[in-house]
N, C-alpha and C positions, 0 to 999 in steps of 0.2 A: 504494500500500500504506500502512497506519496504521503509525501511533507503537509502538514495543516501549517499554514503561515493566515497572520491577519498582516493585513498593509493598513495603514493610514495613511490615507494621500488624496490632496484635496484637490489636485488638477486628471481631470476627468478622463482625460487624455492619456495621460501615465497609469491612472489606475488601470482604464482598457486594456493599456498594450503589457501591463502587469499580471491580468488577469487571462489574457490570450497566451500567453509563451507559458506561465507556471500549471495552464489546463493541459498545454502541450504536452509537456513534461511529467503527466500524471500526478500531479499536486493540487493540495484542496485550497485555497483562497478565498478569506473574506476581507471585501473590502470595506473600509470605514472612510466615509467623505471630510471627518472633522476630529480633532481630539477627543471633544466627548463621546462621541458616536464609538470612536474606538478604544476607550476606556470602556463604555458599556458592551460592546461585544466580547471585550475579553470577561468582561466580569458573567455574562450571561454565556461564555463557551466554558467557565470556572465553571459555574453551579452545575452543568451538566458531565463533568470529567471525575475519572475518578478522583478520592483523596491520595493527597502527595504529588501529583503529576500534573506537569504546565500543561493548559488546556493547547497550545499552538506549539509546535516545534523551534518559530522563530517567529520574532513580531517586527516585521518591515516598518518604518517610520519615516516620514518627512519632518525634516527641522521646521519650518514653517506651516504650519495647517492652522485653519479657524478656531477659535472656541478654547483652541489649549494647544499650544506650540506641543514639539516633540519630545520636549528635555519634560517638561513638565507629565506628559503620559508617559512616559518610560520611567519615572520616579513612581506614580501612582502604579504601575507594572508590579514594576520590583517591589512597592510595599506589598504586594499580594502573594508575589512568587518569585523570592530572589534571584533565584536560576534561573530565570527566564531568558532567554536569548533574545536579545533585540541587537538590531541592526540598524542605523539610521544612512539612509541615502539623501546624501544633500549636494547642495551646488556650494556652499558654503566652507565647507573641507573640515579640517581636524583645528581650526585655531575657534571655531564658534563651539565649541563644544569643551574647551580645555578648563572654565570655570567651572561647568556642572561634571567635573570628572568624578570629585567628593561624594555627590548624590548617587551619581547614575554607576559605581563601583563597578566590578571590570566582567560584568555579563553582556558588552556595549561592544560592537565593532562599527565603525564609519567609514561608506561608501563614495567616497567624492564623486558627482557628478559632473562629467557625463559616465556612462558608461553600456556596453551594448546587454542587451537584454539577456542573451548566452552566458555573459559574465555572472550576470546578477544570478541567474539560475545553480549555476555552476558551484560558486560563492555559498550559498546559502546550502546545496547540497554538505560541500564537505564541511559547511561550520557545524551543521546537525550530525556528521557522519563523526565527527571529531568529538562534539558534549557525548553521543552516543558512546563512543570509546572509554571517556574517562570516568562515565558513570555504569560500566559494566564492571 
């Protein structure tokens, strides 16, 4: 069975071609158009998962989204499920994120955008294939 990833990502456009290559790929994806929205999916894919185990594999995030930027749901994340694997894909690189390093502790990888959609897939397979390893 594929990856369950939630994305957060508020341009409509990136979420499509998100949701077309990780379907390709035989991976589950939900998409979240705004911070809250994606704080509420992961809390409502929680309740339905067993105890102990992150309901998502990875949690894709944009640094910029409506309603609650990305540092701040990746914080509310981790208060729920500290292992959780989040990713954040941004245009902004590795210096906007170097102040929330304290909060967001080291379950974080950053994506600098651009980059091609193959990557992204690829990336996210061995970062799961890799937590998989070190929690066996």
């Amino acid at each position: 069975m594929g990856l369950q990833i939630l994305a957060g990502e508020d341009n409509e456009f990136t979420a499509l071609q998100y949701q077309k290559v990780f379907e390709k790929n035989q991976h589950r994806i939900t998409i979240a158009r705004d911070g809250e929205e994606c704080v509420t999916q992961y809390k409502l894919a929680l309740d339905s998962c067993s105890p102990g185990l992150d309901p998502f594999d990875v949690v894709l995030l944009d640094f910029v989204m409506p309603k609650k930027n990305g540092v701040r749901v990746a914080k509310e994340i981790l208060d729920l499920r500290p292992r959780q694997r989040i990713i954040f894909a941004s245009a902004f690189g590795n210096g906007v994120l170097d102040d929330a390093s304290a909060i967001l502790r080291n379950s974080i990888e950053i994506l600098q955008k651009p980059f091609s959609l193959e990557f992204l897939v690829k990336k996210i397979e061995n970062t799961c294939m890799l937590k998989n390893l070190r929690e066996a």
